[in-house]
N, C-alpha and C positions, 0 to 999 in steps of 0.2 A: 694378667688375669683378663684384661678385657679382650685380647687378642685371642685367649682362648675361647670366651665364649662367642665370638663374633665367626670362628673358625666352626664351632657347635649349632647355630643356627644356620648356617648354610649348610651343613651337614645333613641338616634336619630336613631343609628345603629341597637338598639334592633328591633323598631317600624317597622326599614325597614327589619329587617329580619322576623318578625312574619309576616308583609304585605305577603311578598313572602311566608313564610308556608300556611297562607291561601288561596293566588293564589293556589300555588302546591294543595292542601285540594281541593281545588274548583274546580279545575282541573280535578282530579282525579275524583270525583262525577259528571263529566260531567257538569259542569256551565262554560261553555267559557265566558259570558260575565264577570259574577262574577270574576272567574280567571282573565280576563286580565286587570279589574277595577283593580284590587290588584295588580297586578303584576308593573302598572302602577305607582299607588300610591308608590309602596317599589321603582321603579328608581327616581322618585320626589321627597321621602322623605331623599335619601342620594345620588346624581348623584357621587359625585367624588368616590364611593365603587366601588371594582371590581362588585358588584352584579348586577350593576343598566344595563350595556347592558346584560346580562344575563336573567334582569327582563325581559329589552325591548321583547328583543328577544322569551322570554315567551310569552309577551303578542300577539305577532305576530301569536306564532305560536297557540295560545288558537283558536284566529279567527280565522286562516286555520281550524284546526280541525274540525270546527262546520260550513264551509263555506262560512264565513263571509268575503270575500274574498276582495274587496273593503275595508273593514278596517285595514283587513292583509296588502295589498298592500300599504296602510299610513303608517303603523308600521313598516313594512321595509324599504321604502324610509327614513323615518327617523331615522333608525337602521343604514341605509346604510350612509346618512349623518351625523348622529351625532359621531357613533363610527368605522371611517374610518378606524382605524388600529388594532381595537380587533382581535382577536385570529378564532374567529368562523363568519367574516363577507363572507367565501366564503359557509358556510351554508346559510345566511341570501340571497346572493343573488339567492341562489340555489332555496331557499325556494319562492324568488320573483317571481322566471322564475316558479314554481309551479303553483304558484297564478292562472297566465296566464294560463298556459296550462289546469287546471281545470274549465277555465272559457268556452273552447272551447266546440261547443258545435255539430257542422258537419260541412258540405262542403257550406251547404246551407245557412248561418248564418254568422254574421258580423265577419270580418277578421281579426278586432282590436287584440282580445288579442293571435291571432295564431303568425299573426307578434311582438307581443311583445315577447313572451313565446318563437319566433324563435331566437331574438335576443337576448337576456337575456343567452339564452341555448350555443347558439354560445360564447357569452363573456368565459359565466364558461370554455367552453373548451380550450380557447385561454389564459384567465387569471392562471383555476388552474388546467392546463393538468393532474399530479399526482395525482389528488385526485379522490374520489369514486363517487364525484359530477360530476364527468366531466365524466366517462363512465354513468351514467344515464342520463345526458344530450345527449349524444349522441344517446343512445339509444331512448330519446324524440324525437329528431330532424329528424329520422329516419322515427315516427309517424308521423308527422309533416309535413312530406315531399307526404306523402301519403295520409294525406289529403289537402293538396295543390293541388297535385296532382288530385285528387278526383276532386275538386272546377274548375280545367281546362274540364277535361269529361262533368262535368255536364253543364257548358256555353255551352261547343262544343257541347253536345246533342241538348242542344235550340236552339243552329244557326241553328244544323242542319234542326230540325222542322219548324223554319222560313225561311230555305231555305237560309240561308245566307251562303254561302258553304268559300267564301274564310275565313271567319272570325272562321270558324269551323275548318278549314285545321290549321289558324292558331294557336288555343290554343289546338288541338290534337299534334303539332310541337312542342308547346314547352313543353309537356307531355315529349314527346320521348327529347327535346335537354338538356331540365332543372333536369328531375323527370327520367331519365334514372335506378334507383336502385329500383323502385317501383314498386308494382305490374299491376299497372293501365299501362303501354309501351304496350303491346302487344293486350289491350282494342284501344291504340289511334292510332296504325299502323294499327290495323284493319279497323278503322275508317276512316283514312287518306284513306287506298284504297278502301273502300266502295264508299268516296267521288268520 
């Protein structure tokens, strides 16, 4: 008996490791879904392996790759929940704040995932200062701020057009108090004194 189940857990383990060579296979030929079906299947078919957040995190990033981005973002909140203290979760949430910042799309357009992609960016820097995630976050947030930025000009243009002058003074104001490292300061002092 014991010989058979010792014969059934490697079994188990083989199954989950050729899972994953197929992801990796699938991957490579460009099938993000295929890869991340697999990849999935290899952390279900053995969770307590080292492999299985490693699958996870495959299968995350298959969907990034291919822009699937909405289901990237499930795959790492549940990357981020289930394997809280793996080795590689300050990639995973690097990869989340990705997600976000890919989803942006201008100044003109919903704010949702700029604010996310802010926040997320902000954490890594606060969380994993030394690491190489945290200088491209910054250098995100940098972008980020600039289009923030941008999104204040362009209200402040429409007040101006509608002749709404205080409410134009005010989001050119906080161009210049908030978004001071940007290029857009010297777009909103002009404007301020045009007003």
């Amino acid at each position: 008996k014991d010989k058979i189940s010792i014969i059934k857990e490697e079994s188990i383990e083989l199954q989950m490791i050729d899972a994953y060579k197929e992801g990796l296979k699938a991957f490579n030929e460009g099938d993000a879904l295929f890869a991340a079906k697999k990849f999935n299947e290899a952390e279900l078919l053995y969770p307590q392996s080292e492999w299985a957040p490693k699958s996870a995190l495959m299968a995350a990033y298959s969907y990034y790759s291919q822009d699937y981005y909405g289901d990237a973002i499930y795959e790492l909140e549940r990357f981020i929940k289930t394997y809280t203290y793996d080795e590689r979760i300050d990639y995973a949430h690097f990869l989340l704040a990705m997600c976000y910042y890919e989803k942006i799309v201008d100044e003109k357009k919903d704010l949702e995932p700029l604010l996310k992609a802010k926040e997320k960016f902000n954490f890594i820097i606060e969380t994993y200062p030394e690491t190489d995630f945290a200088l491209d976050a910054q250098f995100k947030l940098n972008l980020i701020y600039d289009i923030l930025a941008s999104k204040e000009i362009y209200i402040g243009k429409h007040y101006i057009k509608k002749e709404k002058w205080i409410a134009a003074i005010n989001r050119f104001k906080k161009v210049v108090d908030d978004y001071e490292t940007t290029i857009y300061v010297e777009e909103a002092i002009h404007r301020l004194v045009e007003i």
